[in-house]
N, C-alpha and C positions, 0 to 999 in steps of 0.2 A: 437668666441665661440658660440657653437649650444645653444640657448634655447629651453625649452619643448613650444608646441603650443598646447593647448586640441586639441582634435580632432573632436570634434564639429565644428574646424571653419576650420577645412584643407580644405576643399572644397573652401576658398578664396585662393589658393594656386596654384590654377589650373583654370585657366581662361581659358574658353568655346570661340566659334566662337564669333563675334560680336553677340549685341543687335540687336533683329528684330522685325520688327509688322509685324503680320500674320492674314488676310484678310481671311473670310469666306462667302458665302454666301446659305441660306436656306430657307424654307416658312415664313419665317419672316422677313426677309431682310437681308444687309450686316449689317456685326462688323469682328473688330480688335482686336487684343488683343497683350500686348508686351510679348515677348521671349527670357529668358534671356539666354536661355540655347539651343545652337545651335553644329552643328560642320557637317564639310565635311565630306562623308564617303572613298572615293576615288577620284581617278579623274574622274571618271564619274560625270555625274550632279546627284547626289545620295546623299541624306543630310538626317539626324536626327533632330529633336530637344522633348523636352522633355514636355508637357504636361498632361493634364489627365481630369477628371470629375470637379474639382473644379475653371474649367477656363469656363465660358459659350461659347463662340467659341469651347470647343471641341465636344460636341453633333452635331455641322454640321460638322466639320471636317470629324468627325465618318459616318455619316451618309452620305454624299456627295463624299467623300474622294478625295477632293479636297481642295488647297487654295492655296493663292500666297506670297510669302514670300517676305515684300518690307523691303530694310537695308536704314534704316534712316542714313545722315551722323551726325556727333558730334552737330552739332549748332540746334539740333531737340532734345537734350535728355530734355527739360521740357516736350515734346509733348511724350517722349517716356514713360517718368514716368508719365505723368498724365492718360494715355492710359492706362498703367499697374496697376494704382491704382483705375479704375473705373470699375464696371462692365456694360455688355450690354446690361443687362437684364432691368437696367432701365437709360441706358442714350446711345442715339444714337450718337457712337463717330468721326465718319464723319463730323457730324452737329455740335458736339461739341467742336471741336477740329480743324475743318476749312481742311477738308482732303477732296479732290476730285478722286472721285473713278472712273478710267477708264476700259472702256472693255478690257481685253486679245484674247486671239485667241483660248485656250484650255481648258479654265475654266471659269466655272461661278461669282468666286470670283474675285471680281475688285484689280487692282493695283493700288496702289496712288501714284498720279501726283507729289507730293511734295516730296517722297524720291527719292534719287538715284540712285535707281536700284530696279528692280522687279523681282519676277523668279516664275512661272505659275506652279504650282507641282500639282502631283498627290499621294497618299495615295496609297502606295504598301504594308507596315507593319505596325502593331500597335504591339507593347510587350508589352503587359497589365502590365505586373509584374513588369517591371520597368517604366512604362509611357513613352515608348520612341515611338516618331511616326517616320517611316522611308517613306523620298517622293521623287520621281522622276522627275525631272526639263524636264520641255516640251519647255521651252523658256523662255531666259533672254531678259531682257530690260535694258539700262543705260542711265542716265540722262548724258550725256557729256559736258552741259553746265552749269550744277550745281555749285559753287564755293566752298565746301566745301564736299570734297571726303572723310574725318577720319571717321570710325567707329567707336561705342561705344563700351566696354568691361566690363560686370558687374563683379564687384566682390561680389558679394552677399550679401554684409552689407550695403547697399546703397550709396557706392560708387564706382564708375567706372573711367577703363583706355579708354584714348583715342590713338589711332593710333598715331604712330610718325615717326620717320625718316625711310625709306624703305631703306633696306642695301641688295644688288643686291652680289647673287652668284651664278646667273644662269652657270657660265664656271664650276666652281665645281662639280655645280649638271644635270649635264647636262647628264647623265646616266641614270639618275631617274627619269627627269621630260616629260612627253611623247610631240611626237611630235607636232606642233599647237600650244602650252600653252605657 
């Protein structure tokens, strides 16, 4: 039997792309910042996530319109929450946090070494109205030696799903899914 859920909390009902830190850099130096609210737009390298004015990283984002989006795997979400509950404005979270920042090829905002994967975007849309930034992926990078590939999934009450079993129906979908992928 259905019960009532207010509606206040349906947004834990609908779980966004994984957890990401999102790297910027400005006349001030880099910072990171965590993002819980991501999602693919297509198959293109074309992604959203959702920010706005009361994240310090978004004034360079804005301004640079650049950053790089690195997806922590599972065995990082203290790093991912401690990241998301400090701001940059007075704590340098590289040095904080023990995050080493590498050059990319397309952007001035560094990847870090310790996630699993990084993706060099660029700042094509901002929709003010709803804080959605929408960025265009110039180049992925994967940690393929990493030992632990699960991604985080917040559920917005401060607790999160982690990635679990990969159930393959690529014959199925195989109409839909484009060539290459």
């Amino acid at each position: 039997m259905m019960k009532p859920l207010p509606l206040s909390r349906a947004f834990t009902l609908l779980e966004p792309g994984p957890v990401v830190l999102v790297t910027t850099r400005s006349a001030t130096g880099i910072n990171v910042m965590t993002i819980s609210w991501t999602m693919v737009m297509d198959f293109t390298p074309r992604f959203a996530l959702t920010t706005g004015p009361w994240n310090h990283s978004y004034a360079a984002l804005k301004q640079s319109k650049e950053c790089v989006i690195a997806i922590p795997a599972a065995d990082q979400i203290d790093l991912v929450v401690g990241v998301g509950t400090c701001s940059g404005t007075e704590t340098d979270k590289f040095a904080h946090f023990g995050l080493t920042p590498l050059d990319g090829q397309f952007v001035k905002a560094p990847l870090i070494k310790e996630c699993q994967a990084n993706i060099e975007c660029k700042v094509v849309d901002i929709v003010s109205k709803h804080n959605i930034v929408v960025l265009e992926g110039l180049a992925a990078y994967v940690d393929a030696r990493r030992p632990d590939k699960r991604t985080l999934h917040a559920v917005g009450d401060g607790t999160f799903i982690v990635d679990g079993e990969r159930l393959n129906r690529k014959r199925m979908m195989r109409s839909k899914i484009p060539p290459g992928v």
